[in-house]
DRENLO-374026 format. One record per residue (C-alpha): residue in three letters; x, y, z. Coordinates in steps of 0.001 Angstrom, whole numbers, plus 500000, padded with zeros to 6 digits. Last residue first. Layout:
<keros>
AlaXYZ...
</keros>
This chain:
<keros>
Unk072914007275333436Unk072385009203336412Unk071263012724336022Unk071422015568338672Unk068243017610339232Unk068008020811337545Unk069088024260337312Unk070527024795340023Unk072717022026339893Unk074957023564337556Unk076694025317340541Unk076094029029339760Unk079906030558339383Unk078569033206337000Unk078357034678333785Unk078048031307331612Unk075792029924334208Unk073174032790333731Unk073646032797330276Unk073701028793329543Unk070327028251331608Unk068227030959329399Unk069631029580326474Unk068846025990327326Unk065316026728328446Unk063617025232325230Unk065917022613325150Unk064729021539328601Unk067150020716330873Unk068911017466332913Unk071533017808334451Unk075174016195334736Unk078081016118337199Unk081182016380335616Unk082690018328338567Unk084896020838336828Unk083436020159333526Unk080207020730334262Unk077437018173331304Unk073933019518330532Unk072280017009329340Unk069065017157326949Unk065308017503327260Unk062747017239324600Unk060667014876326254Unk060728011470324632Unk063330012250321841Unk065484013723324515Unk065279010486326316Unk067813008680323919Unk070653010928324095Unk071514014547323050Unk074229015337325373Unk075477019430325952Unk078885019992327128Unk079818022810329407Unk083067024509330924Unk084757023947328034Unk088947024046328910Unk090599022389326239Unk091298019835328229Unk087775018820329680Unk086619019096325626Unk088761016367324500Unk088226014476327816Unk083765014572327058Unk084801013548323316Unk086159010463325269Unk083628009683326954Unk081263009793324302Unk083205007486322264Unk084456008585318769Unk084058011548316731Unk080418013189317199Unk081438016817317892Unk079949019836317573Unk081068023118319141Unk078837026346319965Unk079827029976320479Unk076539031235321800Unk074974034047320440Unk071271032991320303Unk071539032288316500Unk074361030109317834Unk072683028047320545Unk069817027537317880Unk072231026096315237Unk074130023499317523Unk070336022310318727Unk069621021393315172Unk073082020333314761Unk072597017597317673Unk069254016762316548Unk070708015938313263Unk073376013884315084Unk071061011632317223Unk068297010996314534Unk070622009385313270Unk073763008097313490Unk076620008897316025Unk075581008363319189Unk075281010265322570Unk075445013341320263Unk077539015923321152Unk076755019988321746Unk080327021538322842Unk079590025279324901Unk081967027744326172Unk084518027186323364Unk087858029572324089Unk086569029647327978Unk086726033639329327Unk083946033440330628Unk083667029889332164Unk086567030387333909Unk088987028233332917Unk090026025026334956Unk091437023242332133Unk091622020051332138Unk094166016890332103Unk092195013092332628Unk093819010256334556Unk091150007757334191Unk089686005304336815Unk086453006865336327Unk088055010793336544Unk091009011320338156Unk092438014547338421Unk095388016697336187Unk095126020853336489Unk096264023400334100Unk094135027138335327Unk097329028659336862Unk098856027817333232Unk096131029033331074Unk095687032315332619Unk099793032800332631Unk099879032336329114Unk097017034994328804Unk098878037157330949Unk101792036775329137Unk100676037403325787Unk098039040184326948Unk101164042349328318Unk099294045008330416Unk100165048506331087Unk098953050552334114Unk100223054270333252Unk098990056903335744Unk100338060697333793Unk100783063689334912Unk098956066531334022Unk101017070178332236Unk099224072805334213Unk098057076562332756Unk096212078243336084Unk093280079283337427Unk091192082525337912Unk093761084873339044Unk092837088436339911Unk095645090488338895Unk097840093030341420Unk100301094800339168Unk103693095874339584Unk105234097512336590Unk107866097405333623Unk108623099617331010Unk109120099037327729Unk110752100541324022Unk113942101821325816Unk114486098695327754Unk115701096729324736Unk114005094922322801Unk115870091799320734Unk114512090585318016Unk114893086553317165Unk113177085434313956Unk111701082226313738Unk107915083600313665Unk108537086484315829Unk110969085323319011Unk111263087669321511Unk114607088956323311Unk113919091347326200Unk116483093957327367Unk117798095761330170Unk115743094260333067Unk114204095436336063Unk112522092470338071Unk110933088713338141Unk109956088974334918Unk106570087893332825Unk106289087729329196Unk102841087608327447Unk102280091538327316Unk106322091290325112Unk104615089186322782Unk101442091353322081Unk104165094299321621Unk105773092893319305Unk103180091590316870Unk101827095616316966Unk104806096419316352Unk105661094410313114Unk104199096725310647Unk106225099389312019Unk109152098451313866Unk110518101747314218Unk108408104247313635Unk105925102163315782Unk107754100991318539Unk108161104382320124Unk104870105534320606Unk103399101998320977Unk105741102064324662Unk105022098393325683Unk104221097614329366Unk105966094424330627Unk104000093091333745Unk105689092282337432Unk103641090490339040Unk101104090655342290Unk098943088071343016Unk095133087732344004Unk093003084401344012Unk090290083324342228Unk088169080821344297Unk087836076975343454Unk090330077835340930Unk090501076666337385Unk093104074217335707Unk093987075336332304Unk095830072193330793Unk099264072281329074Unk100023070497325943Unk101361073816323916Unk103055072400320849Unk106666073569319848Unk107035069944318332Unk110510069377320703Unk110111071107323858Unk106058070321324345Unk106700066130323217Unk109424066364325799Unk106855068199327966Unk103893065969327620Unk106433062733328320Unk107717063534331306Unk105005064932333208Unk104716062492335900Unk105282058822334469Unk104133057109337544Unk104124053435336970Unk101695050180336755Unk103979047618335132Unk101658044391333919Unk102589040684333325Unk105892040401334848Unk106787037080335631Unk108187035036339097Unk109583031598338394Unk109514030021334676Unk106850027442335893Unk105248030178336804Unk104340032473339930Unk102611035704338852Unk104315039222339251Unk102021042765338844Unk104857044952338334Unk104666048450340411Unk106525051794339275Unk107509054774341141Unk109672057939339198Unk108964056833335709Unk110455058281332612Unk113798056866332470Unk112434053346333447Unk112600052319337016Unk115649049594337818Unk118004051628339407Unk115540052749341957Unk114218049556342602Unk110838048769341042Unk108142047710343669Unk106552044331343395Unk103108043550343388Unk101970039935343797Unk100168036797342609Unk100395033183342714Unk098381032701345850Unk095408035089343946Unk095726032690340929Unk095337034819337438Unk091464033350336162Unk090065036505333892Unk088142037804337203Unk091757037153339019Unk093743039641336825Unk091065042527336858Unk090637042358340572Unk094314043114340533Unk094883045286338647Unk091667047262340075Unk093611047694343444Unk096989048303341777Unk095083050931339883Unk093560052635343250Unk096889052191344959Unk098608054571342504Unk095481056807342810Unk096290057178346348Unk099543057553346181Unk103456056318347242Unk102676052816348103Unk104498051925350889Unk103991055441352623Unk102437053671355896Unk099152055810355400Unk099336054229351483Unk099546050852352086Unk097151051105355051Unk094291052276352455Unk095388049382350147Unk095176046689352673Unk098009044925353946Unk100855041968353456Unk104017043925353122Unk106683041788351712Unk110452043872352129Unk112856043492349309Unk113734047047349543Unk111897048278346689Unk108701046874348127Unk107076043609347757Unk103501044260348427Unk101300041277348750Unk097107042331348849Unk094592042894350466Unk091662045064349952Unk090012047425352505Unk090416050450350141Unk089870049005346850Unk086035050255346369Unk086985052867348621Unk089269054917345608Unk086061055199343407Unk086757059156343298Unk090308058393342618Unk093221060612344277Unk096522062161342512Unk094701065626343435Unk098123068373343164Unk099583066684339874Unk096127067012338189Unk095486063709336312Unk096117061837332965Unk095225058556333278Unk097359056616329996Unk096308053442330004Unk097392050591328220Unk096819046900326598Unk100054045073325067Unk100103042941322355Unk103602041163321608Unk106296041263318190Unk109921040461319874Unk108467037985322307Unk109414037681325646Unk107139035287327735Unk105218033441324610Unk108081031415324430Unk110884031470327230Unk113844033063325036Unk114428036146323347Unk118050037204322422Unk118720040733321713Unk115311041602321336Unk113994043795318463Unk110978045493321048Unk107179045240318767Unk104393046847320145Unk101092045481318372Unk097564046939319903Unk095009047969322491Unk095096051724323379Unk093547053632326319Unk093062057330327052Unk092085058193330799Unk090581061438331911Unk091159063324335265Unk090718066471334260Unk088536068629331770Unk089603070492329160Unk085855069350327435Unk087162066002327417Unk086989065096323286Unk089213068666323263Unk091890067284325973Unk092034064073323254Unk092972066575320385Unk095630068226322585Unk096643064672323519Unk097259062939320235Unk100882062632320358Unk100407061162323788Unk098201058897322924Unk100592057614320102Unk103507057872322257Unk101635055348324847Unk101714052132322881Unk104670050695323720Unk108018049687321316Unk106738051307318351Unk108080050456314949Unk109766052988314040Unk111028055607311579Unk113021057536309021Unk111982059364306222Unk112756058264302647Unk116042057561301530Unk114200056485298214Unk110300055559298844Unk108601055999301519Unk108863055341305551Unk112540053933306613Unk112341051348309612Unk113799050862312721Unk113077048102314915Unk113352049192318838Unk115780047401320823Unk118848049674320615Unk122203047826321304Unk124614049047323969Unk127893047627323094Unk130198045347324821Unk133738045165323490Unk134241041454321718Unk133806038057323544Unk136176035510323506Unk135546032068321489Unk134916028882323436Unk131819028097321820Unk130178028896324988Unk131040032307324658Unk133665033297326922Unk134120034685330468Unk138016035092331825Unk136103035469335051Unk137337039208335956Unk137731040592332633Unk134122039157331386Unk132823040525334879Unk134711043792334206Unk133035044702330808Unk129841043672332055Unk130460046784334893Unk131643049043332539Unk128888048604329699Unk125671048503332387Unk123529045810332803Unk123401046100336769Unk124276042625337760Unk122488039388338811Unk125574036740338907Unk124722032993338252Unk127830032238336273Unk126790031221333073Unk123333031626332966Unk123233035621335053Unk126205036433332538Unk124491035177329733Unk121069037002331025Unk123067040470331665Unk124700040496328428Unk122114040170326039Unk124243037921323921Unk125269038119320189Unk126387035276318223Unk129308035893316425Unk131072032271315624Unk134727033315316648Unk134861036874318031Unk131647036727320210Unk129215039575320664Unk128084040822323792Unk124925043323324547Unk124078045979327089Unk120401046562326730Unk119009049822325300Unk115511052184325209Unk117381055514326532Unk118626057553323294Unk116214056773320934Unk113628056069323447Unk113480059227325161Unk110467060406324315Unk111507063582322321Unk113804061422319956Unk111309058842319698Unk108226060901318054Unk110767062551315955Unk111775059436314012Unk108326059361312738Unk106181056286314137Unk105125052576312598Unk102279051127314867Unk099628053527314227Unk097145055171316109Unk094024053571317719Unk091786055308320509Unk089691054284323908Unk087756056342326061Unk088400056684329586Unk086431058195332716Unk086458054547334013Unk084265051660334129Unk083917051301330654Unk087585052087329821Unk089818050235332188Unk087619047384333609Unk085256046540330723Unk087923047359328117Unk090108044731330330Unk087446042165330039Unk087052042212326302Unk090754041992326270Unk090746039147328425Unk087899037730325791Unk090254038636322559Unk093343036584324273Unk090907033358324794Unk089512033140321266Unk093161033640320205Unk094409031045322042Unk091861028315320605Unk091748029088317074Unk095976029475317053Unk097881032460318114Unk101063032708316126Unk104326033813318098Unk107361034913317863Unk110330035794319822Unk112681033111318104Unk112293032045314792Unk110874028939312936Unk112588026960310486Unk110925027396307383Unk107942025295307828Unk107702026957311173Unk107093030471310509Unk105845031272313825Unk105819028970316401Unk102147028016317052Unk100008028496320513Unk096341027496321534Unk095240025064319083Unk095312021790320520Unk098417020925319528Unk100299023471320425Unk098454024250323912Unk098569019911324921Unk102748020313324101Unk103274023525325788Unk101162022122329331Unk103562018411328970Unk106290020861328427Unk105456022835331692
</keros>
């Protein structure tokens, strides 16, 4: 792993952040190299998760109104259990110091930490004694304008703002279910202590989708595109299940269809962008372990050299959300979900009596009586207590009456649930690079490269002259300058041996460099180097954009395209 960290820094892929003045743990700066990669896997998700899908995709900001937290939850909920010590007061998330110190995985809750450090005379490693545990909120607070201002957040997911947005988003649909809403940005979680590098960050990008759904048809149309699949199931329980999709969910492993159907696409997402399938599983939360607003949730692991990593959560958030956000802005989020064929029901419907609340509500009768039509009862009751723009009147039974009715019922007012599969690009783009770090032998050499796939390579082509002088290198640029008016990210390099430049490009993962050597000045030809093989073709320059496309999009062996060339 630190030979991997040391190639990514300084080639380009990773930076600490703020490193002339120290640095600072949990984050991050993407160099040229890593950021190229992290906007094609994002490129690649859109095509998964919003082209492919009934899904559109929006952007709301990343600093939220108190409010917004309050009804999610995350005020109250979003918390580790942290320890402080007495002499030099660092602070500890107390579940990892416990889990490094003496190798106990507990539930991070206040009485149970508060017994280990009882129990094993635990201290800080210092030597100092540790203070009360405390639950410590991880989301950065902030105060919006000037003065006291109002306060607020920086968001810890993405998914409030969609949420926030949904009766405008149920408009865009036509009030039409399933839809999916997706959101590519900054969260930000103030970590108690962040370790591992680019694996818990304080300041990360995350990729989501909210799939909002009927709660009665959690199916996908595309479901038997996944059906037949394979794939490792680690269940709450500990138990690995090693079985299709379809059987997943007969067995009751997997608890739906359409929870299945975004494992399924997880997955093929995570190996087109270059995950390894051996290194890769789902794993089941336990039940202490779900978040508060999730009642099933699956992590998509991957094998590092940091052990088993979570690089997306795919979990059933039900309704949760759309009816906090419903009980606290007063906001009707529900959907009106019609019928196949109307069905009868009886009810009991409040009549008003205009005769009598006329002289005495007057002008506000009329308002009354349209609120007592929308209230339905089980039986005979005294009195009915409205509320008429903040005011509370109560009606007793003297101004009402109450009958049976049989109504013809059309469809009904639903609040959807919600599929969430959300994706941490930082880690899965960490994770891309290491599954793709490999070391061979090449002419006696010990070379490192990058196995990327070609589509998702930082710089997919390098053009390098055999030599540098004349009228190799202007040929080289002239070639550099055609592969980019044809959209190809291009390199140039004519810095040292050829060889060598060949290595330089092997490790940062090119899949393709391009040789202009002596006999493209006798037939306008060129090189076309693979850097998982290194065999070499030759190709017309004239074709070269043609050639690049199709092997750019594919896993074509290069000798397709020509016959191999030895030097």
């Amino acid at each position: 792993m630190s030979e991997l960290m040391e190639m990514l820094t300084r080639r380009g892929f990773f930076w600490q952040s703020f490193e002339i003045y120290g640095g600072m743990a949990g984050f991050v700066d993407y160099g040229p190299l890593g950021n190229a990669l992290r906007r094609k896997i994002e490129n690649i998700w859109r095509k998964h998760f919003v082209v492919r899908e009934r899904a559109v995709e929006i952007d709301t900001p990343t600093v939220c109104v108190e409010e917004v937290f309050v009804a999610s939850g995350h005020v109250s909920c979003f918390t580790d259990v942290a320890i402080e010590c007495e002499s030099c007061g660092r602070v500890f998330r107390a579940d990892h110091y416990i889990k490094d110190v003496l190798g106990i995985e507990i539930e991070p809750n206040i009485e149970t930490v508060k017994e280990i450090i009882e129990t094993y005379d635990l201290k800080c490693s210092c030597g100092g004694k540790f203070k009360e545990p405390f639950l410590f909120n991880l989301m950065f607070s902030t105060t919006i304008g000037p003065g006291k201002g109002k306060k607020g957040y920086l968001r810890p997911e993405t998914a409030q703002g969609i949420f926030i947005d949904f009766r405008r988003l149920l408009e865009y649909f036509r009030h039409k279910l399933p839809f999916g809403v997706a959101q590519i940005g900054r969260a930000y979680r103030n970590e108690i202590s962040p370790r591992q590098g680019v694996i818990r960050l304080r300041e990360f990008n995350q990729a989501e989708l909210e799939y909002f759904v009927n709660p009665r048809e959690k199916r996908h149309p595309n479901f038997a595109r996944y059906a037949n699949v394979v794939v490792k199931l680690l269940d709450k329980n500990d138990v690995l299940h090693e079985v299709t999709l379809k059987e997943a969910v007969e067995k009751g492993i997997v608890c739906h269809e359409l929870m299945a159907y975004f494992i399924g696409k997880t997955r093929e997402f995570l190996l087109e962008v270059g995950i390894d399938e051996a290194k890769l599983r789902f794993r089941q939360h336990k039940d202490d372990e779900r978040a508060h607003y999730a009642i099933d949730c699956w992590d998509a692991e991957v094998l590092t050299a940091y052990g088993w990593i979570e690089i997306v959560g795919i979990a059933d958030r039900t309704d949760y959300d759309l009816k906090k956000h419903m009980e606290h802005s007063g906001e009707d989020l529900r959907v009106f979900v019609q019928f196949e064929k109307p069905i009868k029901v009886k009810r009991k419907k409040v009549i008003p009596n205009m005769k009598k609340l006329g002289p005495v509500y007057r002008q506000k009768a009329k308002e009354i009586a349209k609120k007592l039509e929308e209230i339905e009862v089980d039986g005979d009751v005294e009195s009915i207590t409205i509320d008429l723009d903040g005011e509370k009147i109560e009606i007793t039974k003297d101004f009402f009456e109450i009958v049976e009715v049989e109504e013809e019922i059309h469809g009904e007012k639903i609040v959807p649930h919600v599929i969430e599969p959300s994706f941490g690009l930082d880690r899965i783009t960490y994770a891309v690079l290491e599954h793709s770090f490999d070391k061979d032998v090449v002419e006696g050499e010990e070379r490192r490269v990058l196995r990327l796939k070609r589509w998702v390579a930082p710089i997919p082509v390098a053009v390098l002259p055999l030599l540098s002088r004349e009228p190799f290198t202007s040929k080289a640029k002239e070639i550099v300058q055609m592969l980019r008016e044809n959209g190809f990210y291009t390199e140039y390099d004519d810095s040292g041996s050829i060889g060598r430049r060949y290595r330089r490009f092997d490790e940062i993962g090119t899949p393709f460099c391009i040789t202009i050597d002596h006999q493209t000045f006798e037939d306008e030809t060129v090189t076309i180097r693979d850097r998982d093989t290194t065999k070499q073709v030759r190709v017309k320059i004239s074709e070269l954009p043609k050639v690049l496309n199709e092997l750019l999009t594919s896993d074509k062996d290069i000798t397709e395209f020509g016959e191999i060339f030895k030097e």
